[in-house]
DSSP file (Angstrom, degrees, kcal/mol; ACC not computed):
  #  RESIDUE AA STRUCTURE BP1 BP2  ACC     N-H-->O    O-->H-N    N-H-->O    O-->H-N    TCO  KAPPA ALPHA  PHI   PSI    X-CA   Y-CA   Z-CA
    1    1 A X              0   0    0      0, 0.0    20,-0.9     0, 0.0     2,-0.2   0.000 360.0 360.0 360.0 116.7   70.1  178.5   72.3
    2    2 A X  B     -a   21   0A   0     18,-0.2    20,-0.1   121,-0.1   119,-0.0  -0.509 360.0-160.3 -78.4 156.4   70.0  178.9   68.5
    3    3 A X        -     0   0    0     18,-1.7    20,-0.5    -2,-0.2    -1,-0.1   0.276   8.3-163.4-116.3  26.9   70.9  182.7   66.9
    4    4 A X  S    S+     0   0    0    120,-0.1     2,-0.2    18,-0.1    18,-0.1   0.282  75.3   4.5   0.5  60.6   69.8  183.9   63.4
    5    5 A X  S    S-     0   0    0      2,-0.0    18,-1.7    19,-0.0     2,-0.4  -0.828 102.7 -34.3 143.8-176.3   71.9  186.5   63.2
    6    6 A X        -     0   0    0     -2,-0.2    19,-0.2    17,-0.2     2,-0.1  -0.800  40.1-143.0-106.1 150.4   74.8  188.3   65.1
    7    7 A X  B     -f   25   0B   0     17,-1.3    19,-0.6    -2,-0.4     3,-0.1  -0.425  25.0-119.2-110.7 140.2   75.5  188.8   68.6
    8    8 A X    >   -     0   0    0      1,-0.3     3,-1.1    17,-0.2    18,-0.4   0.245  49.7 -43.6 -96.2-136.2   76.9  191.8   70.1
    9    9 A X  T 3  S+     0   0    0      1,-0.2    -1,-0.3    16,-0.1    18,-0.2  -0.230 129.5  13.2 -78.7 133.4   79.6  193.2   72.0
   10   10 A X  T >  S+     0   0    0     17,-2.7     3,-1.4    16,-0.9     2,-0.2   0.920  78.6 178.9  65.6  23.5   80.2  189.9   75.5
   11   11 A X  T <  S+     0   0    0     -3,-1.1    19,-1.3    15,-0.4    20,-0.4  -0.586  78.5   2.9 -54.9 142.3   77.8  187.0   73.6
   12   12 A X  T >  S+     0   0    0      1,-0.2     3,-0.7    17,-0.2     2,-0.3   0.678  86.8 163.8  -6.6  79.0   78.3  184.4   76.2
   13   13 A X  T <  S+     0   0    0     -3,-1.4    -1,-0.2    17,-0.2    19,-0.2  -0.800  78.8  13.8 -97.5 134.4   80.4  186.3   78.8
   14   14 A X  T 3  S+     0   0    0     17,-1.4    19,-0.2    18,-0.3    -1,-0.2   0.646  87.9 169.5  62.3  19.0   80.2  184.1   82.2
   15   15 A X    <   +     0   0    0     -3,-0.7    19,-0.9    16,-0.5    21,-0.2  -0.122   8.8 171.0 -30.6-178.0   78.6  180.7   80.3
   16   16 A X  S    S-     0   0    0     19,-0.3    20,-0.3    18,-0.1    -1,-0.1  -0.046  70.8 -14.1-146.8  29.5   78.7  178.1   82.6
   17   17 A X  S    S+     0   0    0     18,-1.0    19,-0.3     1,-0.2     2,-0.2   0.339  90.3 113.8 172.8   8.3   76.7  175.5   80.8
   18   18 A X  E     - b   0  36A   0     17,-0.5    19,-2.0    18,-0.1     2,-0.7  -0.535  51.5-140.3-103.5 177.1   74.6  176.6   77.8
   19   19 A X  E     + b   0  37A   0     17,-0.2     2,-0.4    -2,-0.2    19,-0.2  -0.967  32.0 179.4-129.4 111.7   75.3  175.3   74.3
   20   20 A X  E     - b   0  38A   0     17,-2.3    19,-1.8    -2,-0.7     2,-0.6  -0.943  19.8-163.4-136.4 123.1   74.7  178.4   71.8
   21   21 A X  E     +ab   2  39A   0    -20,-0.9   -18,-1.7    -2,-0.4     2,-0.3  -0.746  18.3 166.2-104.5 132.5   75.1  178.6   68.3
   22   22 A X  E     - b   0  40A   0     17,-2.4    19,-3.9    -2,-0.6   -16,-0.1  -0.682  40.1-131.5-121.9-177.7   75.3  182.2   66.5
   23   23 A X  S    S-     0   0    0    -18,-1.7    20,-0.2   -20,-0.5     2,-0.2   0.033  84.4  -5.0-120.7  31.4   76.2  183.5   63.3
   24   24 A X        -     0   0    0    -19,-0.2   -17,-1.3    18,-0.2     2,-0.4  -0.765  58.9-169.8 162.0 160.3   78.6  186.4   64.5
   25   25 A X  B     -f    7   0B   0     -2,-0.2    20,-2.8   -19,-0.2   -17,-0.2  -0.900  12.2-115.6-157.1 147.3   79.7  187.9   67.4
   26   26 A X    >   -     0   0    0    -19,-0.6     3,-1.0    -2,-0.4   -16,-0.9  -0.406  52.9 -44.6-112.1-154.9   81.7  191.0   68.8
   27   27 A X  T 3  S+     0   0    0      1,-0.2   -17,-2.7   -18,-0.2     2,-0.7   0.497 125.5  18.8 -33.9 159.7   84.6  192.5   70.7
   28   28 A X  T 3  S+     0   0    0     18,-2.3    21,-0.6   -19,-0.2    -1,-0.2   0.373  73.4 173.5  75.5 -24.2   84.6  189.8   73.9
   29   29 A X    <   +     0   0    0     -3,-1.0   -17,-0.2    -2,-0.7    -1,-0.1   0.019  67.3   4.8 -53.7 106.4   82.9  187.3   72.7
   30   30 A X  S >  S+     0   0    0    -19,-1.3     3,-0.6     1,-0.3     2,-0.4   0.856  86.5 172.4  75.5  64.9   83.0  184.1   75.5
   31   31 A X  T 3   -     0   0    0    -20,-0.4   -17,-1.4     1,-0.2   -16,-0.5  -0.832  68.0  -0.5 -86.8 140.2   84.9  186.3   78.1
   32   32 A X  T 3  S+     0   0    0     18,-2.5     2,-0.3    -2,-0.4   -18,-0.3   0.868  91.9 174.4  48.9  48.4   85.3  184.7   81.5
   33   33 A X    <   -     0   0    0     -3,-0.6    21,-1.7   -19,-0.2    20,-0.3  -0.793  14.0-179.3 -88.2 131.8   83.3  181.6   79.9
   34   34 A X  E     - c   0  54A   0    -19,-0.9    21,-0.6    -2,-0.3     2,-0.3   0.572  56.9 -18.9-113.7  -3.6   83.3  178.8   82.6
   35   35 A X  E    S+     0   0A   0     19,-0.5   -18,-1.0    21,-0.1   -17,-0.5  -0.988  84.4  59.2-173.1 166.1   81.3  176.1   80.6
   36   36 A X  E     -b   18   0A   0    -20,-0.3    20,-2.8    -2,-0.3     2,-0.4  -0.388  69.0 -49.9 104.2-174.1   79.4  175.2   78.2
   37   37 A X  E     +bc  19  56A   0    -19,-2.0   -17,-2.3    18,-0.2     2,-0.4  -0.839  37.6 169.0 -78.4 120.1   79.1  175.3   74.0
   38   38 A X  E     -bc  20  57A   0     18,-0.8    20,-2.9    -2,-0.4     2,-0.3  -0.980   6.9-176.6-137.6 147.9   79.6  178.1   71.7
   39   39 A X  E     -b   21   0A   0    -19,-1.8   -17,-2.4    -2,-0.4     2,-0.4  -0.915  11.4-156.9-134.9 152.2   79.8  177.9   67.9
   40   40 A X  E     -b   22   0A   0     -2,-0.3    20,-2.8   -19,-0.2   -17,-0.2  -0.984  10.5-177.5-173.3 100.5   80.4  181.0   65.9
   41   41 A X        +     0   0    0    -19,-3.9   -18,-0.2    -2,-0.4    -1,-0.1   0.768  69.0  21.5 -77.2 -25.6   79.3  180.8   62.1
   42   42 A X  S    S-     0   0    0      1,-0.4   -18,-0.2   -20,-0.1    20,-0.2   0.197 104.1 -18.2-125.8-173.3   80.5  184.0   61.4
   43   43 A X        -     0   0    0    -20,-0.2    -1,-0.4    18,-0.1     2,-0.3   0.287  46.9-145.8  54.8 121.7   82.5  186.5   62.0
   44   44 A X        -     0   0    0      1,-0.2   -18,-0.2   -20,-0.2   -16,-0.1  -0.928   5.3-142.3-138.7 125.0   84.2  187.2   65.4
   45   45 A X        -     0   0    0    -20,-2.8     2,-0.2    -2,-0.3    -1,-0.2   0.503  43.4 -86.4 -33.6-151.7   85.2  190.8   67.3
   46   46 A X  S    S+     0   0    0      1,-0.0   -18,-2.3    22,-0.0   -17,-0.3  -0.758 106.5  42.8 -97.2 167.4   88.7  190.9   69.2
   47   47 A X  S >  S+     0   0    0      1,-0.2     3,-3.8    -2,-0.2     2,-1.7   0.711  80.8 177.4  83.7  13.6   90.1  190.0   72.8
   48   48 A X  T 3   +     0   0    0     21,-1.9    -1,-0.2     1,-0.3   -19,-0.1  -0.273  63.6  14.6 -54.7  92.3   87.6  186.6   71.9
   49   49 A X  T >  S+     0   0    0     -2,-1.7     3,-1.5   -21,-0.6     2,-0.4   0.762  83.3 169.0 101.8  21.4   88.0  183.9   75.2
   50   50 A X  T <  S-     0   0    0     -3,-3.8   -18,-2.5     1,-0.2    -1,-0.3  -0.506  72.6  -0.6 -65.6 134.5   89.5  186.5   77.2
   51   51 A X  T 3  S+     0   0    0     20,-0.4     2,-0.5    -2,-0.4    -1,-0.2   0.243  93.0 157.3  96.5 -17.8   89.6  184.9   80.9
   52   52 A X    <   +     0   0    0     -3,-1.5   100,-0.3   -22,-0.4    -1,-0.2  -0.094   5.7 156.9 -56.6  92.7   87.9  181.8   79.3
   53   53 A X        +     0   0    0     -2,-0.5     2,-0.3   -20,-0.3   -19,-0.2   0.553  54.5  38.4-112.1  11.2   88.9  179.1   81.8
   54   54 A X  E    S+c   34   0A   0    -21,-1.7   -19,-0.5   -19,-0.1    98,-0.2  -0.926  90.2  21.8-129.8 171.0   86.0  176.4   81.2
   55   55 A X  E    S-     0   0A   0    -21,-0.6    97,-0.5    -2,-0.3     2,-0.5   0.136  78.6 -95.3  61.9-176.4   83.7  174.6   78.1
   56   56 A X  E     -cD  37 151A   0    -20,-2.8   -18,-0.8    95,-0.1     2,-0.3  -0.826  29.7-148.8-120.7 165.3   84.9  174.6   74.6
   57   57 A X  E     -cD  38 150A   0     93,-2.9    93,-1.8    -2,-0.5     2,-0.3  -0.953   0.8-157.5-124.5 126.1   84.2  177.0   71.4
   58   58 A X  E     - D   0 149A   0    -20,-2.9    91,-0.2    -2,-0.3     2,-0.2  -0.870  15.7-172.7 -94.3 143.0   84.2  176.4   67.7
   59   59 A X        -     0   0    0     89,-0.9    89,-0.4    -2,-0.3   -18,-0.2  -0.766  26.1-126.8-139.3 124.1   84.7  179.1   65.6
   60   60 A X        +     0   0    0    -20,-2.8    87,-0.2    -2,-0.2     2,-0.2  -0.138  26.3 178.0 -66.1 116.0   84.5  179.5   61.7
   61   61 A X    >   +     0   0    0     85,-1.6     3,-2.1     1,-0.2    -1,-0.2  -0.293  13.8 160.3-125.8  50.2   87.8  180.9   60.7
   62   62 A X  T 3  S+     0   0    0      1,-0.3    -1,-0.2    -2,-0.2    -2,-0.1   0.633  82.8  44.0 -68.0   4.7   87.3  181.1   56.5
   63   63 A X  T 3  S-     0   0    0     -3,-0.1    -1,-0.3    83,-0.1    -2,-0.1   0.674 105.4-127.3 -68.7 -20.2   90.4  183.8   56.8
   64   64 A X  S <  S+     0   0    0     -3,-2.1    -2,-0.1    82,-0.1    -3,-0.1   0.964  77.9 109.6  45.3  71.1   92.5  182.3   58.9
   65   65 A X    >   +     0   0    0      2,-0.0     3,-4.0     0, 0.0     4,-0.2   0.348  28.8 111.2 -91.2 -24.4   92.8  185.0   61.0
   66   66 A X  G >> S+     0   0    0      1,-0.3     3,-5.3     2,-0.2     4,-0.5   0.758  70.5  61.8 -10.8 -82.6   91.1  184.1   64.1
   67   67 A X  G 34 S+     0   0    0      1,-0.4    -1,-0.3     2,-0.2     5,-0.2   0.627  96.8  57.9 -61.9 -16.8   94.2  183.8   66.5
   68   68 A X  G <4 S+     0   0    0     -3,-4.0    -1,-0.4     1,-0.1    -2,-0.2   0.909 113.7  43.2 -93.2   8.8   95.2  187.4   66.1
   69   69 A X  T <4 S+     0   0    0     -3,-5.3   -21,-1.9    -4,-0.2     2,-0.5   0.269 103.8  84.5 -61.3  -9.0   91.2  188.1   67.5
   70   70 A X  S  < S-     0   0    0     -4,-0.5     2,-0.8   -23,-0.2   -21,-0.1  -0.942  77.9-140.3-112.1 119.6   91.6  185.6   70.0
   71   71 A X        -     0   0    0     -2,-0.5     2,-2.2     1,-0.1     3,-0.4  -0.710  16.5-174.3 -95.7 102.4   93.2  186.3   73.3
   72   72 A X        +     0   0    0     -2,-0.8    -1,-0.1     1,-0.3   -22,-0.1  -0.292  47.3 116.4 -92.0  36.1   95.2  183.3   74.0
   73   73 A X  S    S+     0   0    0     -2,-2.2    -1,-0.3     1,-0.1   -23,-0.1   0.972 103.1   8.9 -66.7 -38.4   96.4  184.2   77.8
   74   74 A X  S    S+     0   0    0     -3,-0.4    79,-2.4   -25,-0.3    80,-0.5   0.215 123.0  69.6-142.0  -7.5   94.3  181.0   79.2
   75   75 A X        -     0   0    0     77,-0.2     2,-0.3    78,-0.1    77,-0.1  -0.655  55.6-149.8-133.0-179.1   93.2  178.9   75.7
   76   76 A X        -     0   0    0     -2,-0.2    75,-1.2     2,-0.0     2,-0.4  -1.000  13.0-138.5-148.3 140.0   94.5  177.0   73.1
   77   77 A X  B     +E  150   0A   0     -2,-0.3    73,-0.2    73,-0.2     2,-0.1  -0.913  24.9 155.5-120.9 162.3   93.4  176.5   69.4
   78   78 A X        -     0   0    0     71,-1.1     3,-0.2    -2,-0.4    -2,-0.0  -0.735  40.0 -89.1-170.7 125.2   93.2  173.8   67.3
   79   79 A X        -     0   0    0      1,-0.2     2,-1.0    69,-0.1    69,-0.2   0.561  38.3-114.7 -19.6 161.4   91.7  172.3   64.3
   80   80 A X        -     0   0    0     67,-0.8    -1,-0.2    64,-0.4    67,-0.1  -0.911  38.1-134.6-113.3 117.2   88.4  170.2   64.4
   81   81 A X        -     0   0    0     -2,-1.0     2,-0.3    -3,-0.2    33,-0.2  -0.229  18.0-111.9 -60.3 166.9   89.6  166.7   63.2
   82   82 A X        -     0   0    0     31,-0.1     2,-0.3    32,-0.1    -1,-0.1  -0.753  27.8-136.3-101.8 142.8   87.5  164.8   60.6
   83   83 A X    >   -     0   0    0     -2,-0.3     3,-0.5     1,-0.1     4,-0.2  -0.892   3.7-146.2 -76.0 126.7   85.8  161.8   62.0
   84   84 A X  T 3  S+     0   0    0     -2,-0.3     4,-0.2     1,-0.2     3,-0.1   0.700  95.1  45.3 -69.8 -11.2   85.9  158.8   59.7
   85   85 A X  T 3> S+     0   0    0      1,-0.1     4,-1.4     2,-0.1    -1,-0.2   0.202  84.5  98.5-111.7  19.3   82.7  157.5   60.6
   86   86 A X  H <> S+     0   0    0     -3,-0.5     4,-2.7     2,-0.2    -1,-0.1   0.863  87.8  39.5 -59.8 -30.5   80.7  160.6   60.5
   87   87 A X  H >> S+     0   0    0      2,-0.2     4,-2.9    -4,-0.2     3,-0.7   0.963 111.3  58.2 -73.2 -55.4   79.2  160.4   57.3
   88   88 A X  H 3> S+     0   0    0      1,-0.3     4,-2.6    -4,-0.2    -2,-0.2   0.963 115.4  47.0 -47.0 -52.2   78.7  156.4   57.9
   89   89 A X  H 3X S+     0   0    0     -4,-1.4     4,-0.7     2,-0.2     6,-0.3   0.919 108.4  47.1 -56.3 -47.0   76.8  158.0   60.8
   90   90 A X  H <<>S+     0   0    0     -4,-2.7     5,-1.7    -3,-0.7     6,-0.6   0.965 114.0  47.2 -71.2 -49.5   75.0  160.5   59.1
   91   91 A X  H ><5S+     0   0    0     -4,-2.9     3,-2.4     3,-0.2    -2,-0.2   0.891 107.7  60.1 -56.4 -27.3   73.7  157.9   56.2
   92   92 A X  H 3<5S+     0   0    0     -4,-2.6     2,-2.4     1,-0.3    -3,-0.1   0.798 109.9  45.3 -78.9 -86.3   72.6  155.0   59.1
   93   93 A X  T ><5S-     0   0    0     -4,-0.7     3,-0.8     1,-0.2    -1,-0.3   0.040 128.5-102.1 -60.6  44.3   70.5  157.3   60.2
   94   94 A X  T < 5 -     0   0    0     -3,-2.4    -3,-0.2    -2,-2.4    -1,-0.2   0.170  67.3 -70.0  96.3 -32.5   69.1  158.5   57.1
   95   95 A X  T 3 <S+     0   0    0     -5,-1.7    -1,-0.3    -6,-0.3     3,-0.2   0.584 115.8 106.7 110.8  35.6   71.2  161.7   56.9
   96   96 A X    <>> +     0   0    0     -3,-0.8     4,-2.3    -6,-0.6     5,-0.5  -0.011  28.5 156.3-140.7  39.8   69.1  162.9   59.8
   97   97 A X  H  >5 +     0   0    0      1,-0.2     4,-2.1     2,-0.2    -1,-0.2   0.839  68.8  75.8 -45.1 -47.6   71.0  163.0   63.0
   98   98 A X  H  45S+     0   0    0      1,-0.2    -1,-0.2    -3,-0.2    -2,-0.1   0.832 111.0  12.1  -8.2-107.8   68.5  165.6   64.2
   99   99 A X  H  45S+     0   0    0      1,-0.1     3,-0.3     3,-0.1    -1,-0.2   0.864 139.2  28.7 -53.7 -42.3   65.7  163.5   64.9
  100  100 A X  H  <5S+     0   0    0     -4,-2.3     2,-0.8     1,-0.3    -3,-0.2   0.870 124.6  36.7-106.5 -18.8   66.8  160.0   64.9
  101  101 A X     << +     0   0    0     -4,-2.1     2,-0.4    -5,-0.5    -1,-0.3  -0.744  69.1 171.9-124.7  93.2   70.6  160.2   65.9
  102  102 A X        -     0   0    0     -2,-0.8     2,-0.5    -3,-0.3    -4,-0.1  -0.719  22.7-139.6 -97.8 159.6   70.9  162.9   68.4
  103  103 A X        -     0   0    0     -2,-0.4     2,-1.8    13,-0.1     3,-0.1  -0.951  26.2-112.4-127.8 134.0   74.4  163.1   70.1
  104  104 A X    >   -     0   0    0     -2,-0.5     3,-2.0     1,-0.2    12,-0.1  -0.487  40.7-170.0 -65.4  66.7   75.0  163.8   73.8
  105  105 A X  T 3  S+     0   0    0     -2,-1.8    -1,-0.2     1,-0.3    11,-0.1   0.800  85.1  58.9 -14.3 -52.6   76.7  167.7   72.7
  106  106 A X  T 3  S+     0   0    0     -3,-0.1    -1,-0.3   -69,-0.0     3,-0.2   0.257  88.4  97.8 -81.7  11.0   77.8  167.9   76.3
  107  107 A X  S <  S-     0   0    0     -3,-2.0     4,-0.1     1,-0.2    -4,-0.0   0.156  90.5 -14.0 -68.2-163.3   80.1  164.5   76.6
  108  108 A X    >   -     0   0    0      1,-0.1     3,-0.6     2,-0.1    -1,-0.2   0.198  63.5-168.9  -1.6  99.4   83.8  164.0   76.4
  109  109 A X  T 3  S+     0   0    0      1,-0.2    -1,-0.1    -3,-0.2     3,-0.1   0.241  82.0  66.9-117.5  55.0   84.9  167.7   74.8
  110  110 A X  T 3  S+     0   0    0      1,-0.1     2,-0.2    49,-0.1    -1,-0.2  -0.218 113.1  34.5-104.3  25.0   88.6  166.5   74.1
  111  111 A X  S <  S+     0   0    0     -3,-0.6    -1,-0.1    -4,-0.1     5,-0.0  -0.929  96.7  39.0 178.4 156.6   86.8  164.2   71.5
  112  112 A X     >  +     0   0    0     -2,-0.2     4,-1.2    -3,-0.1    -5,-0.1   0.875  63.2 157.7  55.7  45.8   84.2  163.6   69.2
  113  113 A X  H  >  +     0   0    0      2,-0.1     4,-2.6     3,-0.1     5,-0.2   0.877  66.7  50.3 -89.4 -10.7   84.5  167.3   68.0
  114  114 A X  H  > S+     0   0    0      2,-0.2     4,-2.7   -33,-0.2     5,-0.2   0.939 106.5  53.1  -5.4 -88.9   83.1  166.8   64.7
  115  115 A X  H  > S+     0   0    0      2,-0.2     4,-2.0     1,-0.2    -1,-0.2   0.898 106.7  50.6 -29.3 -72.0   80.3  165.1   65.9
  116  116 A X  H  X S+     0   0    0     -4,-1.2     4,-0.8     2,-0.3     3,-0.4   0.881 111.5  50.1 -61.5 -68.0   79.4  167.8   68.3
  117  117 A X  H >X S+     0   0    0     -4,-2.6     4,-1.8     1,-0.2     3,-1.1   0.943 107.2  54.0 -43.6 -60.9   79.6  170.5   65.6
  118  118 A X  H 3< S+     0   0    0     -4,-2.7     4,-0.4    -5,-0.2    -2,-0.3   0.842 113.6  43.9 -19.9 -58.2   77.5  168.7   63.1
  119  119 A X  H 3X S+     0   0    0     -4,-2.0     4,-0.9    -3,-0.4    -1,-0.2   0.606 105.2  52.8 -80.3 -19.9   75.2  168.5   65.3
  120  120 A X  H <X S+     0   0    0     -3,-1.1     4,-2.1    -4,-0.8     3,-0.3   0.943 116.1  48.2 -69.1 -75.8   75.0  171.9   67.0
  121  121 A X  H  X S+     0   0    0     -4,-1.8     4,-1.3     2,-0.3    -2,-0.2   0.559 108.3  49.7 -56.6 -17.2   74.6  173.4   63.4
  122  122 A X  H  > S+     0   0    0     -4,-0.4     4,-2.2    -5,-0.3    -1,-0.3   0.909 107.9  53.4 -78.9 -44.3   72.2  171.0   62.4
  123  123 A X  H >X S+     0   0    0     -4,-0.9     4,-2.0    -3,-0.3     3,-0.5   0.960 111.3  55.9 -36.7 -75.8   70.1  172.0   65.9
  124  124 A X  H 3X>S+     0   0    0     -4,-2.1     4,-1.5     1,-0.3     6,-0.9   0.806 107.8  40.3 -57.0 -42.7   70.6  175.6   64.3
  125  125 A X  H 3X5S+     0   0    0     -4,-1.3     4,-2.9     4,-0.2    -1,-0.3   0.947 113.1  56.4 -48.0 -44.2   69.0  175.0   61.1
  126  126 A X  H <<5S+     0   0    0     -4,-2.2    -2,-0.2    -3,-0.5    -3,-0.1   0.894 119.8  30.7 -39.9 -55.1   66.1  172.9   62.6
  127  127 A X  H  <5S+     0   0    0     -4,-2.0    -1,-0.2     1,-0.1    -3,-0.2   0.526 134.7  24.7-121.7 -21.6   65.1  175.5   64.9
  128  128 A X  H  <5S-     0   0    0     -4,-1.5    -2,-0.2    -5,-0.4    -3,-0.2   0.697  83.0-126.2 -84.2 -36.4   66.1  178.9   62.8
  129  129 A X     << -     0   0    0     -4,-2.9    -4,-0.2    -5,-0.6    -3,-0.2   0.844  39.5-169.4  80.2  32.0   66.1  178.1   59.1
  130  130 A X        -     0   0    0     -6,-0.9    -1,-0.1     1,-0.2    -2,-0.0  -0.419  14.3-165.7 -65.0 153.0   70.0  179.7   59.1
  131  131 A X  S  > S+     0   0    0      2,-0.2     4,-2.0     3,-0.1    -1,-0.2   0.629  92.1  55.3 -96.3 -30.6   70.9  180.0   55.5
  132  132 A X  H  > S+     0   0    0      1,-0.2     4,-3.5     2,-0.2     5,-0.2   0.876 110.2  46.8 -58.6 -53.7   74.4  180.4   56.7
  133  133 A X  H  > S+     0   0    0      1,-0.2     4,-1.2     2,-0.2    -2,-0.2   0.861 110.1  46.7 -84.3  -8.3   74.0  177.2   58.4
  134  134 A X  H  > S+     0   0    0      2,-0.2     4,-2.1     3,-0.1     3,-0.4   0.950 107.4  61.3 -80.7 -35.1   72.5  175.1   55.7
  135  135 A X  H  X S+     0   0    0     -4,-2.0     4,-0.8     1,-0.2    -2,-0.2   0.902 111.8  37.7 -50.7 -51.1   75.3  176.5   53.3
  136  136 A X  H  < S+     0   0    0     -4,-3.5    -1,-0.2     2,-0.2     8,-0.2   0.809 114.9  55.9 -80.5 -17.0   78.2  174.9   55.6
  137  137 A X  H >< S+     0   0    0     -4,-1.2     3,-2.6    -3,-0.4    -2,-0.2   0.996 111.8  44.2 -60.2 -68.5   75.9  171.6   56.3
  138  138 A X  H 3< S+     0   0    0     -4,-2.1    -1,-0.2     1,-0.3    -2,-0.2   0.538 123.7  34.7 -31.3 -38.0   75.8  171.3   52.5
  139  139 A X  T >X S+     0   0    0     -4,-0.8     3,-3.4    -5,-0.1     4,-2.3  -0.026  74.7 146.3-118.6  11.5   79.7  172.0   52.2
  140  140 A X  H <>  +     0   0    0     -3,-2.6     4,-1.8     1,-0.2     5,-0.3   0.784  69.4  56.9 -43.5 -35.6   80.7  170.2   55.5
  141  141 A X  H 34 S+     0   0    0      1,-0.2    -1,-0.2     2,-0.2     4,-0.2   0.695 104.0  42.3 -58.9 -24.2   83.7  169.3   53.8
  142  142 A X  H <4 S+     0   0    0     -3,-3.4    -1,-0.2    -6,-0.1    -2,-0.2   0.508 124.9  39.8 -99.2 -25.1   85.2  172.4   52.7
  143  143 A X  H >< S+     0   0    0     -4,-2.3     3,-5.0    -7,-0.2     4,-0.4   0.995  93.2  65.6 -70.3 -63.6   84.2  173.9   56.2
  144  144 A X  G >< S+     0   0    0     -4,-1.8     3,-1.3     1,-0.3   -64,-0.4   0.639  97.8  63.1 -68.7 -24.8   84.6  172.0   58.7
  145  145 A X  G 3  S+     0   0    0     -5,-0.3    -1,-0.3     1,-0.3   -65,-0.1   0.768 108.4  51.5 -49.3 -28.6   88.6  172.3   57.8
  146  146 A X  G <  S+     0   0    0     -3,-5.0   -85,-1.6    -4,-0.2    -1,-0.3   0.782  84.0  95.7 -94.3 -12.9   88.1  176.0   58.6
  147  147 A X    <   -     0   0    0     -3,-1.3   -67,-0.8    -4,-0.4     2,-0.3  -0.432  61.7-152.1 -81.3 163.1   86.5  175.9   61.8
  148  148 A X        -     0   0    0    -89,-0.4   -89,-0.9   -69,-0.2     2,-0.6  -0.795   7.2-139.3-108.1 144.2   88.9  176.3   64.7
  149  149 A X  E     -D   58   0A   0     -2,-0.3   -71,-1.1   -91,-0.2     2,-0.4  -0.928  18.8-157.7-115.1 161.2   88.1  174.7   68.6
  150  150 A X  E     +DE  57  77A   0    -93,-1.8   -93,-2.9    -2,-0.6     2,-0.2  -0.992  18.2 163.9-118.4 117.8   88.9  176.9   71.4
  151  151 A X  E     -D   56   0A   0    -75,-1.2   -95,-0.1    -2,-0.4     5,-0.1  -0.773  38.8-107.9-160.0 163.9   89.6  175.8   74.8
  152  152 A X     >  -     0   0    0    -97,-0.5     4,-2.1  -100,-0.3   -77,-0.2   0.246  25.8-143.1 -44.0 148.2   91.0  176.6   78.2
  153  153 A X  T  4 S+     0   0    0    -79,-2.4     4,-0.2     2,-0.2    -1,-0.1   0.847  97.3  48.9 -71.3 -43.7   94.2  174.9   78.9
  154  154 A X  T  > S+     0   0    0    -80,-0.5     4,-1.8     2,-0.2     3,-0.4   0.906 106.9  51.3 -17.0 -79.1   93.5  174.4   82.3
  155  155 A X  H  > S+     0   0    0      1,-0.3     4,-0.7     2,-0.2    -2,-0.2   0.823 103.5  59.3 -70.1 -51.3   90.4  173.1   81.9
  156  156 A X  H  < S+     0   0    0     -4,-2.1    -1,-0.3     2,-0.2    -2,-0.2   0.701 107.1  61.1 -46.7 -23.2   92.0  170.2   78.9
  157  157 A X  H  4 S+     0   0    0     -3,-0.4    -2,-0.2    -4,-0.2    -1,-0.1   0.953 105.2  39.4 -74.8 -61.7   94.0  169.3   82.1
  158  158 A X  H  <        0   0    0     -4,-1.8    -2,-0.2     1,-0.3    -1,-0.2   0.609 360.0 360.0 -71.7  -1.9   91.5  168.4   84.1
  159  159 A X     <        0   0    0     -4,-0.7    -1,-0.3   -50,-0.1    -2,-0.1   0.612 360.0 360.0 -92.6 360.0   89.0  166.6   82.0
């Protein structure tokens, strides 16, 4: 599920499988989330992943502020590593992962977060026209440093 815009108060509260990207979100935001994706271009409330004990979140943290909005009873953050072969990835297909190289979102998610973001956000241009999200495709390098991943600690145990 793509979003054009920002999401209010408990955007994916109780996920348990969908992969959604928005461009903001408030107070709650992935409370009691038990799976799935969420990517967060924007903007985040407080009290963010409270309960969250499945799936992962990226979130775009260009203050680096996030973690005191994030309540960190149950999760853990940590940068989104650079891939070395993403770019080699984007150019064999063309620059066009969209259509010709689509990537399995839902695989591994202790790995190949890069990838997964890249691709989410590309999904979210395709299918909105975010301006937001073509601006960080365009800049991936100076973003992707900023984005943050979120997930349950728990839940990293068992996969």
């Amino acid at each position: 599920a793509y979003f054009c815009g920002v999401a209010g108060e408990r955007f994916a509260v109780r996920n348990s499988g969908v992969a959604a990207v928005v461009e903001g979100v408030g107070d709650h935001g992935c409370e009691y989330m038990t799976g799935g994706i969420v990517v967060v271009i924007g903007q985040t409330g407080r009290n963010f992943a409270a309960g969250m004990s499945g799936g992962v979140a990226y979130v775009l943290d260009e203050e680096g502020d996030f973690a005191e909005r994030c309540n960190m009873a149950m999760v853990e953050l940590e940068p989104v590593p650079e891939e070395d072969d993403l770019m080699e990835k984007l150019l064999h297909h063309g620059g066009d992962l969209d259509h010709k190289g689509r990537v399995d979102v839902s695989g591994d998610m202790t790995s190949h977060d890069e990838e997964r973001l890249y691709q989410l956000i590309s999904n979210h241009v395709h299918y909105t026209g975010s301006v937001r999200g073509r601006e960080i495709l365009d800049n991936w390098a100076a973003f992707r440093p900023k984005f943050r991943k979120i997930m349950p600690v728990e839940y990293r145990r068992a996969l």
